[in-house]
NUPADO-141946 format. One record per atom (N, C-alpha, C, O): residue in one letter; x, y, z. Coordinates in steps of 0.001 Angstrom, whole numbers, padded with zeros to 6 digits, always signed. Example, Ala and Ser with C-alpha at 12.3 -4.5 7.8 and 13.67 -1.06 7.14 Angstrom:
2
A+013190-005690+007800;A+012300-004500+007800;A+013200-003300+007800;A+014236-003319+008465;S+012850-002250+007080;S+013670-001060+007140;S+012900+000030+007870;S+013409+001138+008039;
end
This chain:
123
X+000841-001174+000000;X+000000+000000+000000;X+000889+001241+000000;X+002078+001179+000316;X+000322+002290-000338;X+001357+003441-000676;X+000732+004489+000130;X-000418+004860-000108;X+001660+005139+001370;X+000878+006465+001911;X+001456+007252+001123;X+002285+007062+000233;X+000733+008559+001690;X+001096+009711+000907;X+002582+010778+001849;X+002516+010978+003062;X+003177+011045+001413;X+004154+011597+002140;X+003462+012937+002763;X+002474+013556+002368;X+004451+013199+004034;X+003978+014610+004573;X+004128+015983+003526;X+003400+016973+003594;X+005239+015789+002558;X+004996+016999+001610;X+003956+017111+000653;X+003255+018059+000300;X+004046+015444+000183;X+002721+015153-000787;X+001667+016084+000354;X+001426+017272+000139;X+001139+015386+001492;X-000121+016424+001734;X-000325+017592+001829;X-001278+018346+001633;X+001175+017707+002314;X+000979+019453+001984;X+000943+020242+000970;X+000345+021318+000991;X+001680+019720-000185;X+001230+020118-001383;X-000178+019721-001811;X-000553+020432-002743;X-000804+019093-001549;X-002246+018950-001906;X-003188+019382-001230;X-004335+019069-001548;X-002891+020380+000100;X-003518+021340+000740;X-003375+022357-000046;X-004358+022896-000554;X-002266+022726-000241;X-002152+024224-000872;X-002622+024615-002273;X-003005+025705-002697;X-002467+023235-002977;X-003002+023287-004208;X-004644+022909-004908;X-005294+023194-005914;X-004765+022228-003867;X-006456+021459-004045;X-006597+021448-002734;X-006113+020709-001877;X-007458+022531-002663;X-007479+022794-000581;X-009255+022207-000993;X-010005+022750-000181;X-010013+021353-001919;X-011123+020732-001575;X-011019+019376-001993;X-011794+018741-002707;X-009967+019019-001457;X-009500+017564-001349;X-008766+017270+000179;X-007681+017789+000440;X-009279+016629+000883;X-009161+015772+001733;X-008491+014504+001674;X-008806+013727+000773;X-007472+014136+002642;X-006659+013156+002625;X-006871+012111+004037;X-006522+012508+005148;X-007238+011293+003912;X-007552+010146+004844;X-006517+009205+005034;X-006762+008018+004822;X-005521+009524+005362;X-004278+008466+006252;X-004935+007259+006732;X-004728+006174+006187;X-005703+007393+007711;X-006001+005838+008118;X-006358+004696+007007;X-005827+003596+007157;X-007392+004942+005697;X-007978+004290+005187;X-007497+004620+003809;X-007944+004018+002832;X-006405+005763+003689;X-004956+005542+002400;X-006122+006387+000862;X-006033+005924-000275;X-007064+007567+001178;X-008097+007465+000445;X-008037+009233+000457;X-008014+009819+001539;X-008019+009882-000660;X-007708+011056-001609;X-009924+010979-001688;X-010727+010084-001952;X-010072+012756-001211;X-011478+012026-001805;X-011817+013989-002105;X-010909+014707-001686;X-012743+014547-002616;X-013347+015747-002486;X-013205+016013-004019;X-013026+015059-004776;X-013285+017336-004505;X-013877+018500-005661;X-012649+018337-006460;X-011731+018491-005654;X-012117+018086-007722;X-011587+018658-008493;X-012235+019357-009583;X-013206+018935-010211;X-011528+020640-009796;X-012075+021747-011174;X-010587+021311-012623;X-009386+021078-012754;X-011641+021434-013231;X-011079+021366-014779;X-011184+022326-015903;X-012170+023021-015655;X-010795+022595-016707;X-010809+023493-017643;X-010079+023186-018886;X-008899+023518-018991;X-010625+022651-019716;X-010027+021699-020941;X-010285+022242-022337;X-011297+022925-022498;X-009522+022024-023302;X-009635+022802-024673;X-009309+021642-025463;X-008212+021116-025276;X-010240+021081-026470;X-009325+019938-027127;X-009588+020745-028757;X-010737+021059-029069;X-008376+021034-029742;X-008196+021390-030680;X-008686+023148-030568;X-008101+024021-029926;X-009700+023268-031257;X-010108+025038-031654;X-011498+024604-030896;X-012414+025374-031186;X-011859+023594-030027;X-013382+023726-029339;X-013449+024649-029046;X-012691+025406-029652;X-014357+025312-027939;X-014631+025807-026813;X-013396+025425-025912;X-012421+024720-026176;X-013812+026254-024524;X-013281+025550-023457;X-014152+025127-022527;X-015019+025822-021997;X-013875+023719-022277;X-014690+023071-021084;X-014272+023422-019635;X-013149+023387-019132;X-015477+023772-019088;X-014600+024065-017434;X-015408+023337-016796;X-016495+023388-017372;X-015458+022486-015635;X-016364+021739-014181;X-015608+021530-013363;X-014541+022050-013036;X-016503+020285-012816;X-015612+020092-011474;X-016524+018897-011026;X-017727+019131-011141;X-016176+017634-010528;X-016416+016845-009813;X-016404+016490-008875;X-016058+017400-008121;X-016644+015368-008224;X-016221+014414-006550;X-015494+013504-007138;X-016035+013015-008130;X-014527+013130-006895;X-013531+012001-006964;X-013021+011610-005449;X-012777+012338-004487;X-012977+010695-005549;X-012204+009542-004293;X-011287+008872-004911;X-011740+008158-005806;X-009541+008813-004688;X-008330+008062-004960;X-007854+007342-004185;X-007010+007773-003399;X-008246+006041-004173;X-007758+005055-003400;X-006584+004461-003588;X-006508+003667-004525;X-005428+004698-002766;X-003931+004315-002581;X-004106+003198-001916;X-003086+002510-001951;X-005172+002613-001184;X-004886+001391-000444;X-004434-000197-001476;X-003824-001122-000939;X-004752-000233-002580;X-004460-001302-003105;X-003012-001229-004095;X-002504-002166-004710;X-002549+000173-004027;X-000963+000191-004633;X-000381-000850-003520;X-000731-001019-002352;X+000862-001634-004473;X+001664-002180-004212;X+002904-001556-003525;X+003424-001701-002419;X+003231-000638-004861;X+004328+000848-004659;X+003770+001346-005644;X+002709+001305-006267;X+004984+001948-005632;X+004632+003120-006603;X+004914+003159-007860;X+005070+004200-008497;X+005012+001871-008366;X+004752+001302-009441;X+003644+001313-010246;X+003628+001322-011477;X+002511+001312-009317;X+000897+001038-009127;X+000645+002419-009570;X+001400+003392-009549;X-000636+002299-009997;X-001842+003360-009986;X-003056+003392-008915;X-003507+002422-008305;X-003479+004750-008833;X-004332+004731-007709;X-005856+004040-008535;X-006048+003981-009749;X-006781+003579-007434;X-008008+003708-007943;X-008615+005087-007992;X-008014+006015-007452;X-009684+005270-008560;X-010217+006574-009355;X-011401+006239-009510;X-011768+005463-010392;X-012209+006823-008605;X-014217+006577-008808;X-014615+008827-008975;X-014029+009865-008667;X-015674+008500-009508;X-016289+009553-009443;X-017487+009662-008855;X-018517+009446-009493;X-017493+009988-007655;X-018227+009824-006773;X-019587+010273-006543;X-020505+009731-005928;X-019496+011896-007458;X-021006+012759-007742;X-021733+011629-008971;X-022952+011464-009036;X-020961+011075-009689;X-021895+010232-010705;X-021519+011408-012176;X-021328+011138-013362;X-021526+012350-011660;X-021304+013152-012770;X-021149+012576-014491;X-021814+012876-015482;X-020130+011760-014347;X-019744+011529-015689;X-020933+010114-016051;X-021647+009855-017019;X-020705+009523-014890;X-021709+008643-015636;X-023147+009429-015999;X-023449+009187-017168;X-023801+010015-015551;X-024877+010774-015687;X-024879+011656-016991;X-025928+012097-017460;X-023393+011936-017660;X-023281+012591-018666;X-023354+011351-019907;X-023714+011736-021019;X-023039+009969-019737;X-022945+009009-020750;X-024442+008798-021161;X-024872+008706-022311;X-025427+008716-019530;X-026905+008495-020207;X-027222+009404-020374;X-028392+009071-020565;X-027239+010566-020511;X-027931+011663-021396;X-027358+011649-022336;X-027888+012497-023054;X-026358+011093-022967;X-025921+011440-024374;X-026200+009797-024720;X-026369+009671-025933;X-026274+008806-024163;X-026653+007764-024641;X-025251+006924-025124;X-025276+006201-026120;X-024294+007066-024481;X-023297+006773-024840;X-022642+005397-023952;X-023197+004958-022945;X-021836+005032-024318;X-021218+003945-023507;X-020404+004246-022466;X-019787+005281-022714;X-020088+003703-021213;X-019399+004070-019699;X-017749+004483-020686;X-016934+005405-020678;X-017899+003427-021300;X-016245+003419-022091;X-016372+004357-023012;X-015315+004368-023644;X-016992+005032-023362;X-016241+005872-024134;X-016045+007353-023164;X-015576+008428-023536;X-016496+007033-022029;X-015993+008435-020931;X-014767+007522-019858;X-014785+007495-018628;X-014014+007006-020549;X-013074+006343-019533;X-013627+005814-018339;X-013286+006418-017322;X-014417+004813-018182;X-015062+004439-016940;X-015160+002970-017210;X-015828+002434-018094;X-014554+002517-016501;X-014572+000357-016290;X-015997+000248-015896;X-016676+001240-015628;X-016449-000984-015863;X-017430-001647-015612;X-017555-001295-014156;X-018468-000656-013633;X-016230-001940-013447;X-016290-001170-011708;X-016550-000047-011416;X-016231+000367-010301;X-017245+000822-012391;X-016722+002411-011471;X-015611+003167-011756;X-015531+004395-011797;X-014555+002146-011996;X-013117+003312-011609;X-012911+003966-013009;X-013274+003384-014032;X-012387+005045-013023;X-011975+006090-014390;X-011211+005344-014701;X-010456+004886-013843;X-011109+004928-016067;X-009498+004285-016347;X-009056+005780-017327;X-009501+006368-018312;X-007980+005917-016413;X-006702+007066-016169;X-005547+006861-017507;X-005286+007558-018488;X-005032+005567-017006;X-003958+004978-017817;X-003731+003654-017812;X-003644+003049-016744;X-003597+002996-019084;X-002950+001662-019383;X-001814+001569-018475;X-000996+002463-018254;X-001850+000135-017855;X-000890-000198-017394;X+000613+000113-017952;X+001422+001013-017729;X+000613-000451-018355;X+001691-000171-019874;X+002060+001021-019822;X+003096+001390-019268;X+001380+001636-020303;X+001744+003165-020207;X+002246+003719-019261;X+003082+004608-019427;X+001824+003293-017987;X+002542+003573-016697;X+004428+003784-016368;X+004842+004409-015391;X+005056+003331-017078;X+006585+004247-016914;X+007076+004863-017975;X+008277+005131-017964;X+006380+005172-018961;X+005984+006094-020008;X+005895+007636-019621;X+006580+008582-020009;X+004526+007564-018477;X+004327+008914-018393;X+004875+008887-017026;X+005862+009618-016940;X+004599+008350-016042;X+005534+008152-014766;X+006573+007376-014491;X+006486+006293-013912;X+008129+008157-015097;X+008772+007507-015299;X+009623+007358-013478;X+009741+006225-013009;X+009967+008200-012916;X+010336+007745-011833;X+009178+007474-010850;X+009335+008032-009764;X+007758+006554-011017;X+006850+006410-010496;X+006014+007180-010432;X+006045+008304-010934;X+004843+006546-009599;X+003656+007359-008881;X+004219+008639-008422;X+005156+008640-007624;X+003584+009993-008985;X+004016+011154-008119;X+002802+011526-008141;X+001874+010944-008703;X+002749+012872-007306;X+001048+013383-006565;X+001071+014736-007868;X+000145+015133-008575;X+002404+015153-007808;X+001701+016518-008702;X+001758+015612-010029;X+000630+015534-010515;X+002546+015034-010630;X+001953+014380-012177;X+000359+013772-011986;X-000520+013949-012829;X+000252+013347-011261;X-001318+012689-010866;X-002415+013163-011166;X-003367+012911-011904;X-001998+014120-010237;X-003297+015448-009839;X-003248+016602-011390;X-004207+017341-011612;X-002047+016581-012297;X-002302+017079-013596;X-002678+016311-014480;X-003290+016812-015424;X-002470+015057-014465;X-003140+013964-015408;X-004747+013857-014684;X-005617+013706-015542;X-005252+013911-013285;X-006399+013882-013519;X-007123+014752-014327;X-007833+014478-015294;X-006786+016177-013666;X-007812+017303-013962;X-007636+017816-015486;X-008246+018810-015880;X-006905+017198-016181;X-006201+017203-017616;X-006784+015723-018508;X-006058+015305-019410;X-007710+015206-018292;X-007666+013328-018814;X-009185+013724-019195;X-009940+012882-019681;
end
């Protein structure tokens, strides 16, 4: 299982002060805001509930789990009538973030909190 270091939390106070960090039970949970541009769109801006569960990393090899907790996105697939998968969402619930595989690709010296937290609010 992977805790979060004392700087990790403190950097994730200062930076996402509506995220909450749960040490005992290893669990990232509250509001992230987004603001996304893909090509000449618009820009998309929101914000969700997410919960990141570190309890089932190995190290930091691993990826966290990733639920969206308001429903938000799923709620956006049935109004558009779309499939869980095509909004990055497994059958379980969890966002799929990144291919395994891909994992020392983009995190090459591992799991870090600020690559994380920019690949979420960026994915």
């Amino acid at each position: 299982m992977v805790e979060l270091t004392h700087s990790e939390q403190t950097w994730l106070k200062q930076y996402y002060p509506e995220l909450s960090y749960d040490s005992s039970n290893h669990k990232l949970f509250g509001k992230v805001s987004f603001s996304l541009r893909y090509e000449d769109l618009p820009v998309i801006k929101g914000a969700y509930n997410v919960e990141v569960d570190f309890s089932l990393m190995k190290d930091r090899s691993d990826f966290p789990c990733v639920y969206n907790t308001d429903h938000r996105i799923i709620d956006a697939a049935k109004r558009k009538r779309k499939p869980l998968a095509d909004f990055h969402i497994d059958r379980d619930g969890k966002l799929c973030m990144i291919l395994p595989c891909k994992m020392p690709q983009f995190y090459t010296n591992g799991f870090n909190i600020q690559e994380f937290m920019s690949h979420l609010c960026n994915h």
